[in-house]
Residue, then its C-alpha position, 0 to 999 in steps of 0.5 A: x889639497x886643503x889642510x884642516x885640522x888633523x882628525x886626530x886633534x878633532x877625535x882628542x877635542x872631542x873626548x876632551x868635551x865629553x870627558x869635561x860634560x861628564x866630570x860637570x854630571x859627576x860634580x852634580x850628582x855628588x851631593x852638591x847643593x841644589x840650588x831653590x828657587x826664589x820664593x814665588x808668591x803662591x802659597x804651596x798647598x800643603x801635603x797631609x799624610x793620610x794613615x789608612x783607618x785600622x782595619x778591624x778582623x773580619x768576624x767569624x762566618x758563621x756555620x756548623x758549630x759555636x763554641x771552642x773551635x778552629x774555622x778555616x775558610x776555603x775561599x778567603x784562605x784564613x783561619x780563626x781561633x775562637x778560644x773558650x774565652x779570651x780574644x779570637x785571633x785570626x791569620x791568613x793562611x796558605x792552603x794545599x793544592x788539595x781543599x778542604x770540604x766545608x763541613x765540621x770536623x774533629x781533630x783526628x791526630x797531632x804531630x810535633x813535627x816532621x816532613x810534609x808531603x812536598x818535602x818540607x820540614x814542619x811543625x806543630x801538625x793538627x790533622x782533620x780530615x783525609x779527603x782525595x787519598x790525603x790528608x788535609x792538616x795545619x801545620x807551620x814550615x820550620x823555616x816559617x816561608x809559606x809558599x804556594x805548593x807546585x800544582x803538581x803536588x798532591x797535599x792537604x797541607x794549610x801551611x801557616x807562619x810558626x806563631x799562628x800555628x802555635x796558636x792552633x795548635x795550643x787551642x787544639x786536643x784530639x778530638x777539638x772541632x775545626x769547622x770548614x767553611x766555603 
């Protein structure tokens, strides 16, 4: 019978190994310097940051109307606010699961506040149309997160952050136009 090395020296010599791999990976991985490479003689080609150009909003579509008056479009899920005078300002928006037609319409009614048809708390509330048993209004989440509504749901709500839908609703009076377009 041959003695060699009892397995528990061969199972203590090889923990010992990994335990020393490690603390070396550990050391590493602490911040010690890294040590650079000589220079070579190759220049380095140099990396320029590139800053996308400012985009420009884009402009109004045209359809149904001129003049003071929200557009809203279906497709892009964005709304413009075309003032008397002054800047147009321009958002995206979160629609409803019910659409609005394209067409022009009025501002029937407004609401400060109160609770959506999905249960959410909203704010600054400008109806336009009733459509498919609903109404489709702008109005901002109280808590300003613009979330897709379930499938599920039935609503008409176009949901937009606090700021933009203050912009709504202080360029709108019952009876201003709001103009849809696909």
């Amino acid at each position: 019978m041959s003695r060699g090395i009892p397995s528990w020296a061969a199972v203590s010599g090889l923990t010992a190994g990994a335990m020393a791999v490690v603390a070396v990976f550990a050391v590493q991985a602490s911040g010690s310097p890294v040590k650079t490479p000589v220079a070579s003689h190759k220049p380095h080609p140099t990396v320029t940051a590139t800053h996308p150009a400012p985009t420009t909003p884009p402009p109004v579509p045209q359809g149904g109307d001129t003049g003071k008056r929200i557009v809203y479009s279906v497709g892009k899920h964005r709304v413009w606010v075309v003032p008397k005078s002054g800047p147009v300002a321009t958002f995206l928006v979160q629609p409803g699961t019910v659409p609005a037609r394209p067409g022009v319409y009025y501002v029937s009614k407004r609401k400060p506040a109160g609770v959506g048809s999905d249960g959410v708390s909203i704010e600054h509330i400008v109806y336009f149309e009733y459509t498919a048993e609903t109404w489709v209004a702008f109005a901002a989440p109280v808590d300003d997160k613009l979330t897709k509504p379930a499938p599920s749901l039935h609503t008409g709500a176009i949901r937009a952050h606090r700021a933009d839908a203050t912009r709504i609703w202080n360029n709108t009076v019952v009876g201003s136009t709001v103009v849809v377009v696909p």
